[in-house]
C-alpha positions as CSV (number, residue, x, y, z in Angstrom):
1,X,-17.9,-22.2,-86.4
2,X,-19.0,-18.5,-86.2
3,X,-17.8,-18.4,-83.0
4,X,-14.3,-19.9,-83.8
5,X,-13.2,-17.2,-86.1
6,X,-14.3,-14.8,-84.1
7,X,-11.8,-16.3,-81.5
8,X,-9.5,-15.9,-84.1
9,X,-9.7,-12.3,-85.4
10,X,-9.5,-10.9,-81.4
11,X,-6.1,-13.1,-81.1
12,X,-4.5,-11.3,-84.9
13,X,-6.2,-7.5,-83.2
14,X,-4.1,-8.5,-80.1
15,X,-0.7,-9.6,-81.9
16,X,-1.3,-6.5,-84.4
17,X,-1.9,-4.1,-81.5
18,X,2.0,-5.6,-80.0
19,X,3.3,-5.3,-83.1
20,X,2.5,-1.6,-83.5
21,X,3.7,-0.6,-79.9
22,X,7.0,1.1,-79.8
23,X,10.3,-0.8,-79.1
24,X,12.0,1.1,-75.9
25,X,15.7,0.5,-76.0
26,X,17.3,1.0,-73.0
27,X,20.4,2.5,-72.6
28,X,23.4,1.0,-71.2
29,X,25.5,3.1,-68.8
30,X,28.6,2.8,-69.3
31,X,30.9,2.5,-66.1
32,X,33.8,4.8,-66.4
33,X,36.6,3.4,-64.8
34,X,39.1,5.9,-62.3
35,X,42.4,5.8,-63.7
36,X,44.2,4.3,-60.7
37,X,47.7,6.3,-59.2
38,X,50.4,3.6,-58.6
39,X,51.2,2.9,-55.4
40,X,54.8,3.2,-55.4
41,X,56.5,6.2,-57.3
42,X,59.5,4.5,-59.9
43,X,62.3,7.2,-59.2
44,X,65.8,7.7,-57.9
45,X,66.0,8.1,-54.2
46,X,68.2,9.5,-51.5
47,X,68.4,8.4,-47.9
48,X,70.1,10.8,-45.4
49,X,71.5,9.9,-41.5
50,X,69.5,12.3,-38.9
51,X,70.8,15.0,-36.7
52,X,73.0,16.0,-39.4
53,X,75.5,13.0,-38.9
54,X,77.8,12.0,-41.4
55,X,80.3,9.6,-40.4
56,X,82.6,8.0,-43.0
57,X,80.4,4.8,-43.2
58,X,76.9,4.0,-41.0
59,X,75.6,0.2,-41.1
60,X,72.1,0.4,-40.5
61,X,70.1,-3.0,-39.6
62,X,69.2,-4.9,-43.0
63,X,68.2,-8.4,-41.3
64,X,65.6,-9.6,-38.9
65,X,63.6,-6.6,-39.0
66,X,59.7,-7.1,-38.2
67,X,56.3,-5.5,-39.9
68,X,52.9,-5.6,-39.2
69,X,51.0,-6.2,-41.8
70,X,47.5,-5.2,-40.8
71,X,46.1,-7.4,-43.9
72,X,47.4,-10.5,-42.5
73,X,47.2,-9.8,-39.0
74,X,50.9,-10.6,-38.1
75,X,54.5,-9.6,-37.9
76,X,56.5,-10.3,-41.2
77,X,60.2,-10.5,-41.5
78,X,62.0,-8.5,-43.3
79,X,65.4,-9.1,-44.9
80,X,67.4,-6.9,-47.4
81,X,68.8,-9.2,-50.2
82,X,70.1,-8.4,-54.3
83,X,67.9,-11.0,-55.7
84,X,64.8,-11.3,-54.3
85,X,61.6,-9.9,-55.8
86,X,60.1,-8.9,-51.9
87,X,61.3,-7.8,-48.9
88,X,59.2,-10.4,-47.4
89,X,61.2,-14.1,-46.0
90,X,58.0,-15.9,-46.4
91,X,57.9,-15.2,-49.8
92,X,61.7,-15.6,-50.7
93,X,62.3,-18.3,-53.4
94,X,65.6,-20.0,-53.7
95,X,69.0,-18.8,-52.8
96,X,69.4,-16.0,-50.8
97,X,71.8,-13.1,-51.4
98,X,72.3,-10.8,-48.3
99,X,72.8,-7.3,-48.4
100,X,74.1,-4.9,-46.3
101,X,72.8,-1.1,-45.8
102,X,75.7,1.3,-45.7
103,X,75.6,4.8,-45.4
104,X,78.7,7.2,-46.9
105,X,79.1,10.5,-45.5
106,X,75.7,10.1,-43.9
107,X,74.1,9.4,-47.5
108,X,72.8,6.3,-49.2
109,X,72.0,6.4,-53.0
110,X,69.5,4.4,-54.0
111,X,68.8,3.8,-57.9
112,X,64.9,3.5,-59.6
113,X,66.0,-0.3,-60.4
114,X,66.2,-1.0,-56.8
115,X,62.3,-0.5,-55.8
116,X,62.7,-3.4,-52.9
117,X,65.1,-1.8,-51.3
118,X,63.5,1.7,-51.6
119,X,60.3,0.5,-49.7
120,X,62.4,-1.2,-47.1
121,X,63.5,2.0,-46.0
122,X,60.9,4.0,-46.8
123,X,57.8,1.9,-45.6
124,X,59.1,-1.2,-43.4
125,X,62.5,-0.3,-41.8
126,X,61.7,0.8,-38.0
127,X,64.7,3.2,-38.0
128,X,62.9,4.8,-40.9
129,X,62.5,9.1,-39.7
130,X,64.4,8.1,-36.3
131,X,68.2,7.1,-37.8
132,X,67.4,8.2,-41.4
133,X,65.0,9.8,-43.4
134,X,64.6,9.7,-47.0
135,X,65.4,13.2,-48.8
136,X,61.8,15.4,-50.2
137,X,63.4,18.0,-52.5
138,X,59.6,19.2,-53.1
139,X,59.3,19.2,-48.8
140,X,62.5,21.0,-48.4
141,X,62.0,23.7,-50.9
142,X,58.6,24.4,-49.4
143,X,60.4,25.2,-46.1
144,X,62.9,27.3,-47.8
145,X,60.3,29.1,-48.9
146,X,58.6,29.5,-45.9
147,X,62.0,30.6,-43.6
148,X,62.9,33.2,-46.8
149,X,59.2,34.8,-46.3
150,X,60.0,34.7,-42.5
151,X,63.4,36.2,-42.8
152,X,61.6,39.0,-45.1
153,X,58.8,40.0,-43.2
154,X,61.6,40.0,-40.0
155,X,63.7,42.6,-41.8
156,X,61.6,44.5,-43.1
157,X,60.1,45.0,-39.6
158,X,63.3,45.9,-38.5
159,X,63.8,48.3,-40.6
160,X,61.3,50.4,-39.8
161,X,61.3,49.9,-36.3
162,X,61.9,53.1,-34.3
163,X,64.8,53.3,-31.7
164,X,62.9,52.8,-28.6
165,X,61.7,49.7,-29.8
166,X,64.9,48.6,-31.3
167,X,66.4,49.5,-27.6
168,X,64.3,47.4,-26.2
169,X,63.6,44.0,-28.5
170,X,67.9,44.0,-28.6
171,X,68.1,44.4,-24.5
172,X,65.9,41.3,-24.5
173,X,68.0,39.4,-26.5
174,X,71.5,40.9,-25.4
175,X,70.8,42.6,-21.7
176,X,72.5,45.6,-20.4
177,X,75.3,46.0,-23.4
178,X,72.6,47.5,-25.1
179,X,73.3,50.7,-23.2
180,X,76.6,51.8,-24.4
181,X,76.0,51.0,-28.2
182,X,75.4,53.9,-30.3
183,X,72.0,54.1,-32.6
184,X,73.7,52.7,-35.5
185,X,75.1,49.5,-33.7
186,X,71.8,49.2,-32.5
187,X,70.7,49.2,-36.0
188,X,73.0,47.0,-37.4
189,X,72.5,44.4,-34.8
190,X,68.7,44.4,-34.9
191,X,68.8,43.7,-38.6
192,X,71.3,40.8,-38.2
193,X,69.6,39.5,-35.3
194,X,66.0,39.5,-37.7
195,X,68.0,37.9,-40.2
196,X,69.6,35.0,-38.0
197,X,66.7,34.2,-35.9
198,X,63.5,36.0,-37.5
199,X,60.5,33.8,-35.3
200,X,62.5,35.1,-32.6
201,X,62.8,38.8,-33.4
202,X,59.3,38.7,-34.5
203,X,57.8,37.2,-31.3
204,X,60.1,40.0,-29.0
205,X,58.8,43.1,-31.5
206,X,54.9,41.7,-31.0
207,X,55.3,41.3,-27.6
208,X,53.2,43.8,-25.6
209,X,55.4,43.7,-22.5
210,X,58.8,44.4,-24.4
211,X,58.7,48.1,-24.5
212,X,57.6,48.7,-20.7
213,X,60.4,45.6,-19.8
214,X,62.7,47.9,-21.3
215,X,61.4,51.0,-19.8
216,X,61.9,49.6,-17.0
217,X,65.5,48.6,-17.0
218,X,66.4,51.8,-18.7
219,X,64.9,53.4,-15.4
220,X,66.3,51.1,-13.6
221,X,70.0,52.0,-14.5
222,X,69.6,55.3,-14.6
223,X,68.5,55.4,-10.6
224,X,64.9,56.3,-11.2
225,X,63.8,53.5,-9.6
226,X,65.4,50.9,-7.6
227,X,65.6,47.0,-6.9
228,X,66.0,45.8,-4.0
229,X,68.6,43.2,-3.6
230,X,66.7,40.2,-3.2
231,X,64.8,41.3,-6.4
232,X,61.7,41.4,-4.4
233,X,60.9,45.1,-4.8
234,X,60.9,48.1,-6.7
235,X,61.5,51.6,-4.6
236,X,61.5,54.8,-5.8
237,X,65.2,56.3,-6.5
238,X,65.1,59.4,-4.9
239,X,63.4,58.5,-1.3
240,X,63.0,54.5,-1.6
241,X,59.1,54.9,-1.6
242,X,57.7,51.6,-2.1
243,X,56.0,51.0,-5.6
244,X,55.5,47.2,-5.7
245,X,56.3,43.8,-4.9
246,X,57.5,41.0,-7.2
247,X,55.6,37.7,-6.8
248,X,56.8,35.0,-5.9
249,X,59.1,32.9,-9.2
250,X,58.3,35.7,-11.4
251,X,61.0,37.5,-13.2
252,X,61.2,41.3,-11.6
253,X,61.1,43.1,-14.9
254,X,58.3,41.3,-16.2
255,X,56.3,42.0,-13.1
256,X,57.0,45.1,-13.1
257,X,55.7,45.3,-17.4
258,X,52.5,44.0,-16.0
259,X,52.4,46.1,-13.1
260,X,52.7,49.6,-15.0
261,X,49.5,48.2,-16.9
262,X,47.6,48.7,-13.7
263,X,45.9,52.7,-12.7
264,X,49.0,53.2,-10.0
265,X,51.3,51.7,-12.6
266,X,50.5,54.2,-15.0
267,X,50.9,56.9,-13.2
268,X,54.2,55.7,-12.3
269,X,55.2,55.3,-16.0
270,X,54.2,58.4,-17.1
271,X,56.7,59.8,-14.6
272,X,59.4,57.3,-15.6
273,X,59.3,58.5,-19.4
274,X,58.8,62.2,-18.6
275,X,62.4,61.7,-16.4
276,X,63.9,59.5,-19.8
277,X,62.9,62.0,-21.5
């Protein structure tokens, strides 16, 4: 009997000793969910020819065009229709309403209601960026941007180019006229040749060879130096002495940029300028 409530009082210390332990919530984490972009932008859209083209009307394909869907692991046809829900046939329900996909003046309006039609061109038509290309206002101005800069920093080079230079980025883009134009036609046509093509005014001006091609020709018209007929050599004006040889498929003037880089070049330079004065 003894025994029996001594069983009993260690079995109450035990269920008072789990009482008086501490309850240990846990916490639930809560998953926060990434708001999710749509897939498909709902806007206006505009759909112009390539190439610049704008013929009165263009038909482009709207029927028996193909995709791959890389989900599926086949082709799907595509059709352009005004009632269906998808631009996919094996999902087309009921009567079908063809459509046709004409471009006006080289441009083709599409409305924010007309979403299957949008991603036809957009995402599924294979003439998509080859026969027309849909019109990024946000693209475009970024590339305005970028051109005005160019322009800028073309001009503003040109401006403070000094006539030598001028001389000779204008002989490379307009040869021998540049000659018999005075300094301020020079001027005048170096800025408007920055402003109409300013990658290729830039390219000329940074050009290393540019202002020795140009001493070159200079000394070259004015009988300093002489080319051979055959454009093979340069001579010496004044007693036909030898100075170089043009390789082989290379233009004489550039060879001749590169050459004066060389120690007997540079003697030969210096001479050429002192002459130019």
């Amino acid at each position: 009997m003894a025994k029996k409530k001594q069983t009993t009082k260690v079995v109450e210390q035990e269920l008072v000793e789990v009482m008086e332990q501490p309850i240990v919530e846990t916490q639930k984490t809560e998953v926060t969910k990434k708001p999710t972009t749509p897939d498909w932008e709902i806007k206006d859209r505009v759909y112009v020819l390539t190439n610049g083209k704008s013929p009165l009307s263009a038909i482009i394909k709207s029927s028996g065009i193909f995709w791959f869907d890389k989900q599926k692991g086949y082709e799907r046809e595509i059709r352009v229709t005004k009632n269906q829900r998808t631009p996919f046939v094996d999902e087309f329900m009921g009567t079908i309403l063809p459509e046709a996909i004409i471009f006006r003046n080289g441009t083709l309006s599409v409305p924010k209601n007309k979403v299957i039609l949008q991603k036809i061109l957009s995402l599924y038509h294979p003439h998509s960026g080859i026969r027309f290309e849909e019109v990024n206002k946000v693209e475009e101005a970024k590339d305005d941007l970028q051109y005005l800069n160019l322009e800028l920093e073309a001009m503003n080079a040109a401006v403070g180019l000094d006539i030598d230079m001028a001389e000779a980025v204008m002989r490379a883009e307009i040869g021998s006229k540049v000659s018999s134009m005075s300094s301020k036609e020079l001027k005048r046509d170096l800025l408007v040749f920055a402003k109409r093509n300013p990658d290729l005014f830039l390219d000329l001006m940074n050009d290393d060879n540019i202002h020795l091609r140009n001493v070159g020709i200079k000394a070259t018209e004015l009988g300093i130096v002489k080319l051979s007929g055959d454009n093979r050599t340069f001579l010496w004006g004044t007693n036909d002495r030898k100075l170089m040889t043009v390789p082989f498929d290379e233009h004489p003037y550039s060879a001749l940029a590169s050459w004066f880089k060389t120690d007997e070049g540079m003697e030969v330079l210096n001479s050429i300028e002192k002459r130019l004065g």
